[in-house]
N, C-alpha and C positions, 0 to 999 in steps of 0.2 A: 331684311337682314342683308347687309352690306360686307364683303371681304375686298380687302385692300391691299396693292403690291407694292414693296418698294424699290423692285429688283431682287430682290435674294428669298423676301420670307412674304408670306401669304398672313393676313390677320384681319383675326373678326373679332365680333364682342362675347357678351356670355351665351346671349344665345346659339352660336355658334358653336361652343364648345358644348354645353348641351346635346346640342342638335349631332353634331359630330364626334365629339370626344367620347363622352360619357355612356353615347348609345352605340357608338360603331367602331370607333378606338383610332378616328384619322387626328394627327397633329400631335399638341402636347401645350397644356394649361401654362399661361404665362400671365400673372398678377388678374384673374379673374376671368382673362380673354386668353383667345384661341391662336397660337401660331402653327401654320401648315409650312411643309416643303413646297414649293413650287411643283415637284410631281404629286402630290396629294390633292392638291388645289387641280393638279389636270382631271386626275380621274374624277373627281367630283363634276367637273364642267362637263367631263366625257358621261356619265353618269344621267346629267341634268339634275342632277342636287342644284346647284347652284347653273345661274343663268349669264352668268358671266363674273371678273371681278375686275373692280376699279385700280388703273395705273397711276400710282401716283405721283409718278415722275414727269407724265406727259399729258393725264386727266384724261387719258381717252381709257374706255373699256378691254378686257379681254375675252376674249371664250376661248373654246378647247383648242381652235386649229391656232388662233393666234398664240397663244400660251405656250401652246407644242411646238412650235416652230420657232420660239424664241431661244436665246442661250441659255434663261433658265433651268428647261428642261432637255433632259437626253432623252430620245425618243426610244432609245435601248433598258433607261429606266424604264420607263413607263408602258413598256409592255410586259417587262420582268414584274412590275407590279401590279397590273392589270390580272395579268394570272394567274399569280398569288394569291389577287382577293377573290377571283371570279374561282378557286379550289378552295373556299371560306377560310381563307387563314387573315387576322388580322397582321400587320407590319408597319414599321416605322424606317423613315429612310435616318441612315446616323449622319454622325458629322463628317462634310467633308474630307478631311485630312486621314478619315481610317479608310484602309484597304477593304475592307466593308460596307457593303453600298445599303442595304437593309438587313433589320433583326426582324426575324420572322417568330410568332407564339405560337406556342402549341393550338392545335383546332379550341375553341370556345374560351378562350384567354388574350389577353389585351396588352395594353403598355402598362396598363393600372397593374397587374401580375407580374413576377419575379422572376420566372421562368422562359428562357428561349428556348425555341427550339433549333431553328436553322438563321446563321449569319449566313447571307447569299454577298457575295459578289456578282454583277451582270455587267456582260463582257459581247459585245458584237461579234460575230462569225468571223471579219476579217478585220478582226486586232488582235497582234500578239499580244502573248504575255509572259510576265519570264520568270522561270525556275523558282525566285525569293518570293515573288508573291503570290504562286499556287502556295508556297509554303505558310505564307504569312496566312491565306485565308483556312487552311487547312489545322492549322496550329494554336490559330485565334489572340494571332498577337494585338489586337487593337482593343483600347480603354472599354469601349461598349463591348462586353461578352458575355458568354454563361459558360462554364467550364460543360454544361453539360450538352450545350449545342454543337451542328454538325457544321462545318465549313464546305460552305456549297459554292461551286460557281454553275451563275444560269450564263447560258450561250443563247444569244438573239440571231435566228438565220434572217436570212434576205425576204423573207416570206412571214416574218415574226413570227413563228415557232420559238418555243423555248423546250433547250434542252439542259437537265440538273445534270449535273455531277458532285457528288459527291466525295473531297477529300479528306487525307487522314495521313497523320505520318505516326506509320505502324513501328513496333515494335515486335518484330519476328525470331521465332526461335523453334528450336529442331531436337530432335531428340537422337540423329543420329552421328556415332562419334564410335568407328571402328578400328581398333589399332593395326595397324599392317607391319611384317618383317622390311627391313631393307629386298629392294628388286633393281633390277639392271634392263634399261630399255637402250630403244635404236630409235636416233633423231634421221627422221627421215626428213623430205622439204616443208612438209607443216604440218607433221603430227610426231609421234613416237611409237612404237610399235612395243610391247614387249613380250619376247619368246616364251618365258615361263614365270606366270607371275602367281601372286599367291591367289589362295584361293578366294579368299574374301575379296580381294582386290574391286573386281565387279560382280560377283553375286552378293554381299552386303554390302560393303562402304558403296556400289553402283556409281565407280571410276570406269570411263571407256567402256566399250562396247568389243564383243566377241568379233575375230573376222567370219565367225559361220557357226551356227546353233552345235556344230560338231568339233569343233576348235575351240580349243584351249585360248590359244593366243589373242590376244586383248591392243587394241589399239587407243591411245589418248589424243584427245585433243592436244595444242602445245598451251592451252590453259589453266587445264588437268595436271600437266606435266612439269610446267613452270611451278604450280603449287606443290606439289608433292616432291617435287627436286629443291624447293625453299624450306621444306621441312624435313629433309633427310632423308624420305624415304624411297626415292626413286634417284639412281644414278644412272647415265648417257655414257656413252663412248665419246669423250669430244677429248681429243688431247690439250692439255693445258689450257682449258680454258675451264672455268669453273661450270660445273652441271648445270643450276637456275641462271647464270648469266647467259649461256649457251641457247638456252629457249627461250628467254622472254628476246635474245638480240632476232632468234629467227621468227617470232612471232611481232616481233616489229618490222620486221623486213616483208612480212606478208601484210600485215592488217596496220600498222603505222600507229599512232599514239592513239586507237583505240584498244589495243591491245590491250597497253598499263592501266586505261582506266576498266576495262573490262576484268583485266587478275585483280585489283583492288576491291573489287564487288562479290568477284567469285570467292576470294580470299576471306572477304567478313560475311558470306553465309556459309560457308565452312565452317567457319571459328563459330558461328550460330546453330550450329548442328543442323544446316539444312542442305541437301544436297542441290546443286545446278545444274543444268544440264540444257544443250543445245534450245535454242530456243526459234532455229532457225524456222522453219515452216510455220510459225505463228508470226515470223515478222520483228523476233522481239531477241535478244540476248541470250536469255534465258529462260527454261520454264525450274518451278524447283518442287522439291518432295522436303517436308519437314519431318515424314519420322520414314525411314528405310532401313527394314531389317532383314529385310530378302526383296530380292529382283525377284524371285516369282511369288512376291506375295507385293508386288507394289500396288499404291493406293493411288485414287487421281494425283494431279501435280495441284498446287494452292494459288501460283503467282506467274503470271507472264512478268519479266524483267525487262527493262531498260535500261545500261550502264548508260548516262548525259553527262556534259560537262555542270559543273554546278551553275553557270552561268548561263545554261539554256534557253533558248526563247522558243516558246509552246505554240504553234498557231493551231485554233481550238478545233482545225476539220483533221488535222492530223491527234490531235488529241482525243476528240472522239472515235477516229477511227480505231486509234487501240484498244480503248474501252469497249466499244462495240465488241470488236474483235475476241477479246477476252473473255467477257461474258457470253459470245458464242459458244468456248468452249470449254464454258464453265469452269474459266479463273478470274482473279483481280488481275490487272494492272498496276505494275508496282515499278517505277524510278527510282534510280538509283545516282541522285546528283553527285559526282565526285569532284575531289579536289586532291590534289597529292596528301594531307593529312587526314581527312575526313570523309564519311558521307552520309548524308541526307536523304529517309526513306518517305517517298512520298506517292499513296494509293491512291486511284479513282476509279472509282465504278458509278452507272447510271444510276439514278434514285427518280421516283415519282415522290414529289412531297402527299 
């Protein structure tokens, strides 16, 4: 049995596809004979399936090291697929032009079968990547898909390890939505104070924080403050200058245009009925609570937040570290890519396939 290269595609005869297709699920049938990816054709040399294949551009032979070393193969492929197979999953690399680099099947299911399970993108430790195409593989915008698989991206460290991540751009919602009387606070240098507020203020809706378990008086963030003064219901002492304009000018003046896109995020999990709240000691925006109907009856939080510009670029040790991060303390990871009219909800957590 003979496999032949011409630069781009790997081909054998029928008994090849036999041999390989029918029984193990590498390639994909083409008028009778077998066409491989160039990283299929590795693992098989790597393998010792086959003992080399003929170049036929130059007539001389290949095997695994020269194969692998060539620009047909990425070597980032071919450990993301390496591991794939060696956790018995069959896979197929797709076309190059999709942001998806393999369709991965369910355990005991092939390319013959209908069903994917995970579309992997694989991504080397030190290459970014940016904001639209976590989203793309997450969202499963490319031709080859299964509405019901998972957009994964494998990360290849320096030591080939692979690490899965597992994306999703969630759709989140809250059950909490308490109405509060008008309140009158004090803009201090970067927060707001208020002397007597209502009572739901932070014991249900869980706005600001008490200055002392024995104190009434309640302090906000000026993110808290800016939202709740854009909706009426908190006015400032600022002479002629309008309340919300008054806070988001001095919450620019301390934090700069992460402020705007941070109230734009805080603002649409509110309007989601989900509470936000400091997310500082995790490293992250925000953490949040979806249903809050008593501070002393509060539940764990669901999501570590990140307000990004939409046009972020991710490098994947700061990507897993949030991840990590998260899952330490038994939350997801959730981005929040902004744009002045829009944003983009995008989660990842670790997965073992």
């Amino acid at each position: 049995m003979q496999l032949t290269f011409d630069g781009e595609t790997v081909r054998g005869g029928n008994e090849a596809r036999e041999r390989f297709y029918d029984a193990r699920g590498y390639g994909r049938p083409q008028d009778g004979e077998l066409e491989l990816a160039p990283v299929e054709a590795a693992h098989l040399l790597f393998r010792g399936d086959v003992t080399a294949v003929r170049d036929d551009r130059e007539g001389g032979r290949l095997g695994f090291e020269s194969l692998l070393s060539s620009r047909a193969v990425s070597e980032v492929d071919f450990f993301v697929y390496k591991e794939l197979r060696d956790r018995g999953f069959y896979l197929s690399p797709t076309d190059s032009a999709d942001v998806t680099d393999f369709v991965v099947y369910p355990r005991g299911e092939g390319p013959w079968d209908d069903a994917v399970a995970y579309r992997v993108t694989a991504l080397s430790e030190r290459a970014a990547v940016d904001a639209g195409t976590l989203t793309a593989i997450a969202s499963g915008t490319d031709a080859e898909q299964d509405e019901a698989s998972t957009g994964v991206l494998a990360v290849v460290d320096e030591e080939s390890e692979v690490t899965y991540l597992e994306l999703d751009t969630p759709t989140s919602s809250g059950s909490t939505n308490h109405e509060l009387p008008p309140f009158d606070g004090d803009l201090l240098s970067d927060r707001v104070l208020v002397p007597e507020p209502p009572e739901s203020l932070h014991d249900h809706a869980f706005y600001g924080q008490r200055l002392d378990r024995d104190d009434d008086r309640v302090q906000l963030s000026l993110v808290e403050a800016a939202y709740l003064s854009s909706h009426g219901d908190l006015t400032v002492g600022v002479e002629e200058v309008a309340d919300a304009d008054a806070i988001i000018d001095r919450g620019r003046e301390v934090e700069g245009e992460r402020f705007d896109r941070r109230l734009r995020v805080y603002d649409a999990l509110r309007s989601a009925g989900i509470v936000p709240k400091t997310g500082f000691k995790f490293g992250a925006d925000f953490r949040t609570y979806a249903d809050v109907d008593s501070v002393d009856d509060l539940g764990h939080s669901e999501f570590l937040v990140r307000a990004l510009p939409a046009d972020h670029s991710f490098v994947p040790r700061d990507l897993s570290l949030d991840v990590r991060l998260a899952h330490g303390v038994r939350k997801r990871m959730l981005f929040a890519l902004t744009t002045e009219d829009d944003i983009n909800w995008l989660s990842a957590e670790r997965l073992t396939p």
